[in-house]
Backbone as a chain_set.jsonl record, in Angstrom:
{"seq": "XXXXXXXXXXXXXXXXXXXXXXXXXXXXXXXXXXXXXXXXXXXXXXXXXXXXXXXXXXXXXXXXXXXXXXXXXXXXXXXXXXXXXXXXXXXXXXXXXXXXXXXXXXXXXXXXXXXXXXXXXXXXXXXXXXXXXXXXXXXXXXXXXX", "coords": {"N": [[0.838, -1.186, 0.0], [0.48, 2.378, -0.599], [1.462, 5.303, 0.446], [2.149, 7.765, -0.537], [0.32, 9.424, -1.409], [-1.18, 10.999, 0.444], [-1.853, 13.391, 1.895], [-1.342, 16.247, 4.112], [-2.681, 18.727, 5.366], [-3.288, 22.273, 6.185], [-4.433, 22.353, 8.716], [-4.203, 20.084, 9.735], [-5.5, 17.203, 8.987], [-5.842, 14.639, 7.165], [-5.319, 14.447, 3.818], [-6.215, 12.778, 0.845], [-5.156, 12.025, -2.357], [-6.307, 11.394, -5.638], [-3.88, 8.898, -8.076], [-3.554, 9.906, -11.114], [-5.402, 9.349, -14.097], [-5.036, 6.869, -17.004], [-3.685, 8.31, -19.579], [-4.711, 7.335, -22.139], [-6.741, 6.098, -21.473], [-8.794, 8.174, -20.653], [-8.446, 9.632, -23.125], [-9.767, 7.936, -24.802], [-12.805, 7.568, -23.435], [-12.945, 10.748, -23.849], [-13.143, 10.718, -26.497], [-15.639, 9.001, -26.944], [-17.761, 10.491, -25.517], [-18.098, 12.388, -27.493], [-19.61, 11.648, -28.919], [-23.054, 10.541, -30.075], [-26.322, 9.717, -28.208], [-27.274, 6.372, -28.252], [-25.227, 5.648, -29.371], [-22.761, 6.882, -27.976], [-23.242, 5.943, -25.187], [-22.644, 2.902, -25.387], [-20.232, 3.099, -26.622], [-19.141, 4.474, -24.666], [-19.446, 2.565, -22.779], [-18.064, 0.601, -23.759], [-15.146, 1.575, -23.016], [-15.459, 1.315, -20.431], [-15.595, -1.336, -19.533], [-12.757, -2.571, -20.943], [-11.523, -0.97, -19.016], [-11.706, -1.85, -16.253], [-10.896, -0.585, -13.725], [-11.484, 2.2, -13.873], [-12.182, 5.197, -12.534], [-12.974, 7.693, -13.788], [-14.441, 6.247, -16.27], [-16.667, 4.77, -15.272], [-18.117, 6.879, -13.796], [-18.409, 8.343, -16.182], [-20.492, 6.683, -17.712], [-22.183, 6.477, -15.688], [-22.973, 9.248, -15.617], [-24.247, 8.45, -18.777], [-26.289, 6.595, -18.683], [-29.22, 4.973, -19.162], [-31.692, 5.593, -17.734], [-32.812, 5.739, -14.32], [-32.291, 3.543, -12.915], [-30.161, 2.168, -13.65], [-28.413, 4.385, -14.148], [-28.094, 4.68, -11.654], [-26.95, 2.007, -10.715], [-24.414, 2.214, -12.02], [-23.426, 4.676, -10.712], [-22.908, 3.397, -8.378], [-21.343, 1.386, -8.601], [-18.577, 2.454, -8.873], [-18.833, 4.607, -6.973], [-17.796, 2.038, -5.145], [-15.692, 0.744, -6.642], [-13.872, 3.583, -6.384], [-13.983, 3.652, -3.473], [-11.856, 1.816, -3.085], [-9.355, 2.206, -4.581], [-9.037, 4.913, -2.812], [-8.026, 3.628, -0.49], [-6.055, 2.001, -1.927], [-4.161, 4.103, -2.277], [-3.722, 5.43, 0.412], [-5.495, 6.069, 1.788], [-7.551, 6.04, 5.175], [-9.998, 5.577, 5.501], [-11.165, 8.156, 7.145], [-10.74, 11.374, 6.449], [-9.982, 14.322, 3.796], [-10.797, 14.225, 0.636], [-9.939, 15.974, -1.516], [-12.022, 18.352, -3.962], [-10.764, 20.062, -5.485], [-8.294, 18.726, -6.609], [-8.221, 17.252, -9.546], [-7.97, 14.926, -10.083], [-9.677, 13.87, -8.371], [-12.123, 14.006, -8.793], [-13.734, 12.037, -10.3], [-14.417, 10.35, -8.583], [-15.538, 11.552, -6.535], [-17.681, 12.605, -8.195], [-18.992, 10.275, -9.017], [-20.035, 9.156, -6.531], [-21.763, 11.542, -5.91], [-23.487, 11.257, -7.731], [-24.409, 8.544, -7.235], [-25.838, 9.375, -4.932], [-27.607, 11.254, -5.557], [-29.062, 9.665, -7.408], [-30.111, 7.443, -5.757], [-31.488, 9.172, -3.91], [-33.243, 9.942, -5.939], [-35.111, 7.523, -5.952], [-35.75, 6.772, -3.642], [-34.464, 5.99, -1.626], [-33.909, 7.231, 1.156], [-32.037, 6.73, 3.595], [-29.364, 5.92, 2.375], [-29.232, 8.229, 0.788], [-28.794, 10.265, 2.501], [-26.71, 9.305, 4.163], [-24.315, 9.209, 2.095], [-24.505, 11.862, 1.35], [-23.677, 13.255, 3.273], [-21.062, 11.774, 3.334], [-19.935, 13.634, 1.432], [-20.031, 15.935, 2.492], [-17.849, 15.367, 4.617], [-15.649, 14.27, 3.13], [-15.236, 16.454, 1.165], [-15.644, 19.298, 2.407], [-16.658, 22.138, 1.507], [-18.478, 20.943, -0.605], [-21.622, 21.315, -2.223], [-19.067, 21.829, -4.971], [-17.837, 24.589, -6.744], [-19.125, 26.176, -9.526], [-17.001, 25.012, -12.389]], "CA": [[0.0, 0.0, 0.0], [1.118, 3.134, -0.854], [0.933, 6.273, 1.274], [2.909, 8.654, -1.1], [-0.772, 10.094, -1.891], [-1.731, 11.55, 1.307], [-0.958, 14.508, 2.431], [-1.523, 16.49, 5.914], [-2.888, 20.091, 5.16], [-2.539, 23.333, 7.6], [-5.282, 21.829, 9.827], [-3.733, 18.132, 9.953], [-6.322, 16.661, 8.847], [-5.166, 14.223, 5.783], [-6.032, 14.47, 2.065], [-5.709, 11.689, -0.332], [-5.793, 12.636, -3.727], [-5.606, 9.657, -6.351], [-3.355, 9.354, -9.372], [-4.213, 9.735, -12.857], [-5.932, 8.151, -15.076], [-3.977, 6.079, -18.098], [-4.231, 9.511, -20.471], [-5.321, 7.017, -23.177], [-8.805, 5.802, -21.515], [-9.303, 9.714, -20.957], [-8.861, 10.264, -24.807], [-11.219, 7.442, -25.208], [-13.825, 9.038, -23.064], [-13.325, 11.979, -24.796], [-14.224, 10.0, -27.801], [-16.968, 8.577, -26.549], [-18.398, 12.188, -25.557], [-18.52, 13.243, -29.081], [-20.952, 10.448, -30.027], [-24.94, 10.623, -29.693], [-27.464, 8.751, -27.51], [-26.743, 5.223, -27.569], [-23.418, 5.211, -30.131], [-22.516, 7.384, -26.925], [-23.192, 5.026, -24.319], [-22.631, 1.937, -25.953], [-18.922, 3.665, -26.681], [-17.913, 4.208, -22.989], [-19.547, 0.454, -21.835], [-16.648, -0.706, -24.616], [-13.804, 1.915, -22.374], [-15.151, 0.976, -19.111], [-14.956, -2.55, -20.142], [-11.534, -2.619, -21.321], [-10.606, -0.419, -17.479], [-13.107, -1.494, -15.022], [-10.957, 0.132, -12.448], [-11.21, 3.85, -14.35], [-13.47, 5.819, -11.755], [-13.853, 8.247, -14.713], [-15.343, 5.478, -16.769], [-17.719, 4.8, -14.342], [-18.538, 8.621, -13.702], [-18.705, 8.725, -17.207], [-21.156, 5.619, -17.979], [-23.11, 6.635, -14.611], [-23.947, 10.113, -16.965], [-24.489, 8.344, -20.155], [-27.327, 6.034, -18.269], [-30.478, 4.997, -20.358], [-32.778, 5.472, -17.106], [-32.398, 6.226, -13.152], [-31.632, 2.813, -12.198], [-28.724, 2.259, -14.949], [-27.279, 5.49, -13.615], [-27.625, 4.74, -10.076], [-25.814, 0.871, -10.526], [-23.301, 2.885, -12.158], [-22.23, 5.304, -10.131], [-22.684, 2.462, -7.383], [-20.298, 0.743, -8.894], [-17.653, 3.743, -9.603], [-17.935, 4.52, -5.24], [-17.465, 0.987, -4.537], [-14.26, 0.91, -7.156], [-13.222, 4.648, -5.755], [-13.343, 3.32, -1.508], [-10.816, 0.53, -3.387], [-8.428, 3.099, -5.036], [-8.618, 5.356, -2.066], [-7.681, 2.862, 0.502], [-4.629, 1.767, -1.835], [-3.668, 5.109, -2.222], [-3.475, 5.463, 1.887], [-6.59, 6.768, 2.38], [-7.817, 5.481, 6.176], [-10.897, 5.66, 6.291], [-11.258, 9.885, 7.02], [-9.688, 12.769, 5.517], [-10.211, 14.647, 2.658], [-10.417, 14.012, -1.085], [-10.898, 17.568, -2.185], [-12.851, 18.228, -5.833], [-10.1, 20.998, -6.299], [-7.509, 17.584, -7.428], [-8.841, 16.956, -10.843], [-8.173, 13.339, -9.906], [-10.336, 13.176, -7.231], [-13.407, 14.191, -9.336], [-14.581, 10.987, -10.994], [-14.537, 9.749, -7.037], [-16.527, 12.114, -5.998], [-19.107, 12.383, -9.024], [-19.849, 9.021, -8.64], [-20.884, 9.131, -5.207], [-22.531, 12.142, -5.769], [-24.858, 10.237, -8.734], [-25.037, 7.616, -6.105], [-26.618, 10.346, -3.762], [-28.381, 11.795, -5.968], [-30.166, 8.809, -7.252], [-30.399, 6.909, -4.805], [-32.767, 10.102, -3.747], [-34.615, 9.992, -6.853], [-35.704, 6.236, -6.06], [-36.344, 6.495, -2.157], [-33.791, 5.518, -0.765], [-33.451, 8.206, 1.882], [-30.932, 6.692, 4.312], [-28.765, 6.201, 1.518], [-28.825, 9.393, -0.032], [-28.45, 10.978, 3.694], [-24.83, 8.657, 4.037], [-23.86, 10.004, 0.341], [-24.384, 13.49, 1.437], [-22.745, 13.447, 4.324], [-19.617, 11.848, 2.809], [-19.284, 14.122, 0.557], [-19.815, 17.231, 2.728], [-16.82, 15.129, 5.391], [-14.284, 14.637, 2.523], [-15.488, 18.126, 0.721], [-16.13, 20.243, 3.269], [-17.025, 22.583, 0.066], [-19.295, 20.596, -0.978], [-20.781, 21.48, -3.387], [-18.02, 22.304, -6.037], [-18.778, 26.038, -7.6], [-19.044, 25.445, -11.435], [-15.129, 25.85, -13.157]], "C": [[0.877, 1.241, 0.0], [0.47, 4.193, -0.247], [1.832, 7.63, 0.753], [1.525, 9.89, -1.552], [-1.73, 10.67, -1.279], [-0.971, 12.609, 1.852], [-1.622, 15.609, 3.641], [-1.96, 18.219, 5.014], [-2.634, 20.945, 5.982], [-2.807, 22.314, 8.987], [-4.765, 20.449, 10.144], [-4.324, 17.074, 9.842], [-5.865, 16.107, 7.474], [-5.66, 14.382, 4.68], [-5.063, 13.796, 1.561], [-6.27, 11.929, -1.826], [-5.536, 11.457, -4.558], [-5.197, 10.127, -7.691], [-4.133, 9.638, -10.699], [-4.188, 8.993, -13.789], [-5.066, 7.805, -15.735], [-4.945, 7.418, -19.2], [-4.758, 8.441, -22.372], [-7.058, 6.674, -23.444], [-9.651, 7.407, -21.252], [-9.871, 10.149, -22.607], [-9.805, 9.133, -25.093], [-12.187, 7.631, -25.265], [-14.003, 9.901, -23.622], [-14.241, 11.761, -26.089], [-15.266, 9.891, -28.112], [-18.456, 9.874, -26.495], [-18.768, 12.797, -26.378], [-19.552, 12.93, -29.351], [-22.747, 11.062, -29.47], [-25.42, 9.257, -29.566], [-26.716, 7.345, -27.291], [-25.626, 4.844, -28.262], [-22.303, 5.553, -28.74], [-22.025, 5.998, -25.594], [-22.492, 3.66, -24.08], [-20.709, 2.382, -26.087], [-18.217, 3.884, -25.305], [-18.127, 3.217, -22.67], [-18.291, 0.252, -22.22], [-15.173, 0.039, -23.601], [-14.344, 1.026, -21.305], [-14.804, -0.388, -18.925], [-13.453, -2.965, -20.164], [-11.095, -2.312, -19.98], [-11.602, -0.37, -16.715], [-12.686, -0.877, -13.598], [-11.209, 1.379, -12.766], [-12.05, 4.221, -13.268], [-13.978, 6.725, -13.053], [-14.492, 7.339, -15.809], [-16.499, 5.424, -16.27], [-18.385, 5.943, -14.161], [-19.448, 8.426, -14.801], [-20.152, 7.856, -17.923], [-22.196, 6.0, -16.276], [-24.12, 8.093, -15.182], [-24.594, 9.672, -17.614], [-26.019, 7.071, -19.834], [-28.434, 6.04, -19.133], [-31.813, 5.849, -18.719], [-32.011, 5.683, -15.527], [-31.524, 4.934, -12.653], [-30.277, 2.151, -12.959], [-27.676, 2.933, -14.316], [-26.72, 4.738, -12.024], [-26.63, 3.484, -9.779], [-24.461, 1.077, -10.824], [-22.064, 3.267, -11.064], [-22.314, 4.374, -8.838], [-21.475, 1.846, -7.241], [-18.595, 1.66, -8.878], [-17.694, 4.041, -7.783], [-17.101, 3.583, -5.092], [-15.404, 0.789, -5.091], [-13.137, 2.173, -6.624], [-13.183, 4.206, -4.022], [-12.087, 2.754, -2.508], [-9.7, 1.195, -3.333], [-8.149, 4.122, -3.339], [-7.977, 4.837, -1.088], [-6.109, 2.284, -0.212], [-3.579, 3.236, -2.401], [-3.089, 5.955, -0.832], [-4.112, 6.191, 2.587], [-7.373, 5.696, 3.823], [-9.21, 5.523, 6.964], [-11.708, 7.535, 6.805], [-10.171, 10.38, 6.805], [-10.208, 12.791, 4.55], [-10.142, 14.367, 1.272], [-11.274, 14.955, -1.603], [-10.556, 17.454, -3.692], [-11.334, 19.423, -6.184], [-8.551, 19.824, -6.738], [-8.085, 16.921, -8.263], [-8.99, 15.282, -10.474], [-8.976, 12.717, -8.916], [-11.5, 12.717, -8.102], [-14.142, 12.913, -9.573], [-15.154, 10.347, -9.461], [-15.917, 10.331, -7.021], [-17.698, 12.544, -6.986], [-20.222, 11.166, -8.736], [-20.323, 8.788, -7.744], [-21.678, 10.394, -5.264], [-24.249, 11.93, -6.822], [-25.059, 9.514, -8.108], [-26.275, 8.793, -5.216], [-27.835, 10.785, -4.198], [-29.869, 10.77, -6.656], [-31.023, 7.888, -6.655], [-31.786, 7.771, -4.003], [-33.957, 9.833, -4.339], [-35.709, 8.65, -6.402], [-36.365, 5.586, -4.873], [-36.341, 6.048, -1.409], [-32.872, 6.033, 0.262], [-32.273, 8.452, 2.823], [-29.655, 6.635, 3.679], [-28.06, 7.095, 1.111], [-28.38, 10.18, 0.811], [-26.723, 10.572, 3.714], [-24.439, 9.122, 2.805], [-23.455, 11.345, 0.707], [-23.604, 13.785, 2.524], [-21.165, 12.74, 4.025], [-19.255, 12.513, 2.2], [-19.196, 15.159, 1.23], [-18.131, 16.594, 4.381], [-15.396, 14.785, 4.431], [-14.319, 15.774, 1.601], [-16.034, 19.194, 1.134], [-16.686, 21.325, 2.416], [-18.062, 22.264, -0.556], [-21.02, 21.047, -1.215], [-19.992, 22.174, -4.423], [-18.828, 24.013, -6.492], [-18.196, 25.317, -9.534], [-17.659, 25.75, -12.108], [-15.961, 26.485, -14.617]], "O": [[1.968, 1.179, 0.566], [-0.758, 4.276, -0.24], [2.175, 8.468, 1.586], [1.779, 11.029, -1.944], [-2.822, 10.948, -1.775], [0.216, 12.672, 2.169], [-2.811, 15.352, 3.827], [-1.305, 18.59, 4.04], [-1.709, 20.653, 6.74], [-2.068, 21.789, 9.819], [-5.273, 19.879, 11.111], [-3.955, 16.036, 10.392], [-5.514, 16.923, 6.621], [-6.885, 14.477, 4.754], [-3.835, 13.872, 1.596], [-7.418, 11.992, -2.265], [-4.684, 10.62, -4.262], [-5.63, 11.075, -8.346], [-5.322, 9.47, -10.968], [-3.35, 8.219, -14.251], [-3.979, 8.254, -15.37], [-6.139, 7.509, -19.486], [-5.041, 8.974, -23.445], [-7.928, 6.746, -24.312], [-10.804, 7.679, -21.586], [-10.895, 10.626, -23.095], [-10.789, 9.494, -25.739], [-12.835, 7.854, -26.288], [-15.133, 10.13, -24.053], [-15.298, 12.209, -26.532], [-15.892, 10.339, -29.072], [-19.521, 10.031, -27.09], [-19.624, 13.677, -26.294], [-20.417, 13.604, -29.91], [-23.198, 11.841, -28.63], [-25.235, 8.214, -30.194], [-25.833, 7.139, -26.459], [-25.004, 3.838, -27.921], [-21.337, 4.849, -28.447], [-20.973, 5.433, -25.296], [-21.938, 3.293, -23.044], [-19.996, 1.654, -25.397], [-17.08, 3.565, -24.959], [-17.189, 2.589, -22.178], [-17.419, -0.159, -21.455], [-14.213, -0.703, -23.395], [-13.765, -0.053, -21.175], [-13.825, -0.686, -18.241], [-13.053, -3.741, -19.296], [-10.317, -3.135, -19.496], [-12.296, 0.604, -16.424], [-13.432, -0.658, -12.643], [-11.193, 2.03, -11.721], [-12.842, 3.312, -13.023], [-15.148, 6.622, -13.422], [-15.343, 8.02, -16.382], [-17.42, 6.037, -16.81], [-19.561, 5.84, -14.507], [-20.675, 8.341, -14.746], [-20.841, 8.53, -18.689], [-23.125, 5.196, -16.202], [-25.347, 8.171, -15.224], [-25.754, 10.076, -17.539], [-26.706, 6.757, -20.806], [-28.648, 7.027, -19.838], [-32.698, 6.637, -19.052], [-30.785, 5.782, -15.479], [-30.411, 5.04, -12.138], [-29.451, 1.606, -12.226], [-26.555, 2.537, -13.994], [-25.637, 4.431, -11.525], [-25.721, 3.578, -8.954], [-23.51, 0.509, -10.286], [-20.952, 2.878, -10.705], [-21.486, 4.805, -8.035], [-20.747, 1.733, -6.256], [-17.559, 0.995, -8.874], [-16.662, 3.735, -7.186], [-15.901, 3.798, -4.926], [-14.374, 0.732, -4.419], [-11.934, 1.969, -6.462], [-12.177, 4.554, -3.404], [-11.216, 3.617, -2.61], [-8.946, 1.055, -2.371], [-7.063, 3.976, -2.779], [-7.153, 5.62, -0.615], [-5.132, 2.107, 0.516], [-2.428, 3.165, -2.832], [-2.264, 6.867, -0.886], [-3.789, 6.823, 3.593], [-7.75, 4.577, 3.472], [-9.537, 5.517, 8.15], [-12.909, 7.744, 6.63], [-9.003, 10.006, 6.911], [-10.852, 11.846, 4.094], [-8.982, 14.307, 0.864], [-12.453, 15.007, -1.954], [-9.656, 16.953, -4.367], [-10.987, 19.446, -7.364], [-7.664, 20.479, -7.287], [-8.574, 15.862, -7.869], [-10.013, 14.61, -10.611], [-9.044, 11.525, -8.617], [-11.872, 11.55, -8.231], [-15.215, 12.768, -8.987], [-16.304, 9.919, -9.359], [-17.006, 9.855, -7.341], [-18.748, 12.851, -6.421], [-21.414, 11.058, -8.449], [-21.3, 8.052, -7.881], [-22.547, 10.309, -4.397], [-25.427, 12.263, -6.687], [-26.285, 9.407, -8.059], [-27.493, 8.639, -5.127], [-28.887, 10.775, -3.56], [-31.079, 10.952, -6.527], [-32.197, 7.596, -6.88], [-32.811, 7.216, -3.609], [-35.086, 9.604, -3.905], [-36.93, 8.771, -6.504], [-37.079, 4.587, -4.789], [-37.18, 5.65, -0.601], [-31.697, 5.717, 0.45], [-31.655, 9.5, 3.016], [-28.737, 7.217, 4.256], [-26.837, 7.132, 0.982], [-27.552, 10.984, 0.382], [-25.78, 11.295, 3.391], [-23.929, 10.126, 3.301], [-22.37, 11.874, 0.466], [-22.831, 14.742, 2.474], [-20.177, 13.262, 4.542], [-18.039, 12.408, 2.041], [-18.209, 15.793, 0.855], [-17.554, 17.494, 4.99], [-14.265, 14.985, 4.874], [-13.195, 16.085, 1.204], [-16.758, 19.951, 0.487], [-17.79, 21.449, 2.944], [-18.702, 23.15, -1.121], [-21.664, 21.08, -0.167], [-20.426, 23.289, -4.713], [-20.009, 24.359, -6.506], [-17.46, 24.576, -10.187], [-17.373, 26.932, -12.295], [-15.325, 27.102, -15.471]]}, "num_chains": 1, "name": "protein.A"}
């Protein structure tokens, strides 16, 4: 396990930021992004596929959703893979993974499409734990628009 990816801020409170993506399944994504409706969709399944650890796959395929519960297994899937990554990155459980490290983002999208659908579908305790992780590792939370 690697603990080169945590780092102590003023307050001492840790932040784990996670590396970056493989800049090729990015330009895939990108790819993918161009397309319409289901050439779209159907185009990131085939990245996330190929990198089922990407979190931005997942992110990205938790967007491109036909329907709520599509999205929401998504970005289900895309937390569950982001705890993974954070924990071998030397994340312990608390501390920060602030949205202002581009690499956090896909993390924290995906739990915030978790949150958010998980809402839509009425699954209140859920969406309560969602929201509250995100406002204990993004105190910020949420992001202002870049």
């Amino acid at each position: 396990m690697s603990s080169h990816n945590v780092r102590f801020g003023g307050s001492g409170i840790p932040q784990t930021v996670l590396p970056e993506e493989d800049p090729v399944v990015e330009s895939r994504l990108a790819e993918a992004a161009s397309l319409d409706g289901d050439a779209r969709r159907e185009a990131i399944a085939a990245v996330t596929a190929d990198n089922p650890r990407s979190l931005s796959a997942w992110a990205a395929l938790g967007d491109a959703g036909r329907d709520t519960m599509e999205s929401y297994a998504y970005y289900r899937i895309g937390y569950h893979r982001g705890l993974d990554a954070l924990r071998q990155n030397g994340w312990r459980g608390s501390g920060y993974v602030k949205w202002e490290h581009l690499t956090n983002r896909p993390f924290l999208r995906c739990l915030d499409g978790l949150q958010r659908h998980a809402d839509s579908i009425g699954e209140d305790d859920e969406a309560e734990r969602c929201a509250l992780f995100l406002r204990q590792l993004e105190p910020s939370w949420p992001p202002a628009a870049d």
